[in-house]
C-alpha positions in Angstrom: 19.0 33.9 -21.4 18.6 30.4 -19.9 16.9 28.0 -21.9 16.7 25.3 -19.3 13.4 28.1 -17.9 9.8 27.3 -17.9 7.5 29.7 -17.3 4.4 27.9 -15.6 1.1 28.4 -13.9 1.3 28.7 -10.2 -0.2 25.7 -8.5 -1.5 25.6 -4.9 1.3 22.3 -4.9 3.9 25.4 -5.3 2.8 27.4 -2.5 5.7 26.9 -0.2 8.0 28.2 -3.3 6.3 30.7 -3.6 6.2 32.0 0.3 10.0 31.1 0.4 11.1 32.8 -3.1 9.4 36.0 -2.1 10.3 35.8 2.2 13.9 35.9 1.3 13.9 39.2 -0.8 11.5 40.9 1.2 13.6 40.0 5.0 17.0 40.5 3.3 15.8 44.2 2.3 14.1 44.2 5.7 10.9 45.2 4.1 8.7 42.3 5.1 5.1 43.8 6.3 2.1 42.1 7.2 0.6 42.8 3.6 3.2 41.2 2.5 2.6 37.8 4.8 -1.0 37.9 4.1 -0.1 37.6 -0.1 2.4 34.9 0.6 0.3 32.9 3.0 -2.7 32.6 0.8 -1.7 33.7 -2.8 -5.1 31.9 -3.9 -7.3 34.0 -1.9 -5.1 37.4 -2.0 -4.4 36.8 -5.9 -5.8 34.2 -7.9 -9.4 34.4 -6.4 -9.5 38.2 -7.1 -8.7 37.5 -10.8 -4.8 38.0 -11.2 -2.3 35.0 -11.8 0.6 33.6 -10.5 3.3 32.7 -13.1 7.0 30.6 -12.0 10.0 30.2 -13.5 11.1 26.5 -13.3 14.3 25.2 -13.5 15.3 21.2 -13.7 16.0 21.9 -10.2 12.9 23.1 -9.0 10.9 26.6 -8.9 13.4 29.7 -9.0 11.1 32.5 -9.9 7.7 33.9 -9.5 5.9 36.9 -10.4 2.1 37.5 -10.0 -0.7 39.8 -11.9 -3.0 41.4 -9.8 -6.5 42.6 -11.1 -6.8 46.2 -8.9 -10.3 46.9 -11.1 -11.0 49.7 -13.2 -8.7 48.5 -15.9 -5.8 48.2 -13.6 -3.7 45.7 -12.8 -0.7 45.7 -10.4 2.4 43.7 -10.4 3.2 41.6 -7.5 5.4 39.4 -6.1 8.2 39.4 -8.4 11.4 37.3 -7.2 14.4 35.1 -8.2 16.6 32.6 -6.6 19.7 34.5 -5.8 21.9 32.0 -7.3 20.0 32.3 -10.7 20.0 36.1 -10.8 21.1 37.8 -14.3 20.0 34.9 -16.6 17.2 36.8 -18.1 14.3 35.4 -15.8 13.1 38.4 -14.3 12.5 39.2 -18.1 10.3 36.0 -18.8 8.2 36.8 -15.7 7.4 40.5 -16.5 6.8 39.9 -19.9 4.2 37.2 -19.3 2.9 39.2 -16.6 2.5 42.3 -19.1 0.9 39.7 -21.6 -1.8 38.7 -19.7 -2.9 42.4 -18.3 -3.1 43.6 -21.9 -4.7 39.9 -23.0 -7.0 41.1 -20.1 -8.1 44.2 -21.5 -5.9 46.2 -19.0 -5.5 50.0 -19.7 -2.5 49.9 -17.0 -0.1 48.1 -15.1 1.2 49.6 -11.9 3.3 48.3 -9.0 4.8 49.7 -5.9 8.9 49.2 -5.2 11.3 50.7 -3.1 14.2 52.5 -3.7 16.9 50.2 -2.4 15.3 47.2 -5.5 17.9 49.2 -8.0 18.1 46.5 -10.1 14.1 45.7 -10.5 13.9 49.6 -10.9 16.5 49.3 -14.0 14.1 46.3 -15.0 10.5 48.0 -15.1 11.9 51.1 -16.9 13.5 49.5 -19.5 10.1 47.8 -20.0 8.6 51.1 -20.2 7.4 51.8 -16.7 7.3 55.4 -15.3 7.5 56.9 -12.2 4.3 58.4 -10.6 3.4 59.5 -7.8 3.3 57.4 -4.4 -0.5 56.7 -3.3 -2.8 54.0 -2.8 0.2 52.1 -1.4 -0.4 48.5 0.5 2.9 49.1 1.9 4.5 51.4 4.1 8.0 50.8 3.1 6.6 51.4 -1.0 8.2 54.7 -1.4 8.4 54.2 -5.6 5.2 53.6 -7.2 5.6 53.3 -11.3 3.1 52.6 -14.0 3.0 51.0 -17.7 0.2 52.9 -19.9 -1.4 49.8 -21.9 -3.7 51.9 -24.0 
């Protein structure tokens, strides 16, 4: 795990990270949708205003991860936006997001944490079942491309 990682509070000064981190995994899967462009443009008004958070993983060099918590009501709360630089892949920062991210859902008083995927993201897939998430059925979906839809049970 890389040590040289903070995990920090999103900040409107990191917005542009943020949009850029997130743009480059969603085009290189070709999955970019206008959901998807209305959550990067204003992750204030699509996130933190509807009470979720934004958490990023900083390196000396500059932002290389985000991953955001999203409060979907009735004690549920939806992971979002979870990305990492290409070039800093595998170092265990994926882990430091979705952990914090988990964190503050429970600290929250959240009975469940869902998020919606798609089946090409093997590697997040490996990622959210290993912390415990299951597959359930696809519905409710922002996305059209969201053709995996897993949930944590908090309580």
């Amino acid at each position: 795990m890389n040590t040289s990682i903070n995990i920090i509070n999103y900040a409107d000064e990191h917005a542009g990270a943020f949009r850029d981190l997130n743009l480059y995994w969603l085009e290189h899967y070709n999955l970019l949708e206008s959901h998807d462009l209305e959550v990067v443009n204003d992750p204030r008004g699509t996130i933190l205003d509807r009470g979720g958070a934004i958490y990023l993983a900083q390196s000396p060099e500059g932002i290389v991860g985000s991953a955001a918590i999203v409060n979907a009501g009735n004690g549920e709360y939806e992971l979002h936006k979870m990305a990492v630089a290409k070039q800093w892949q595998g170092q265990g920062i994926s882990k430091l997001l979705i952990e914090k991210c988990i964190d503050t859902a429970r600290q929250s008083g959240a009975e469940r944490v869902t998020l919606f995927s798609n089946h090409q993201l093997t590697t997040a897939i490996s990622l959210y079942e290993k912390y415990g998430f299951r597959h359930v059925e696809v519905i409710g979906s922002p996305f059209v491309t969201a053709d995996i839809k897993m949930e944590l049970i908090l309580k």
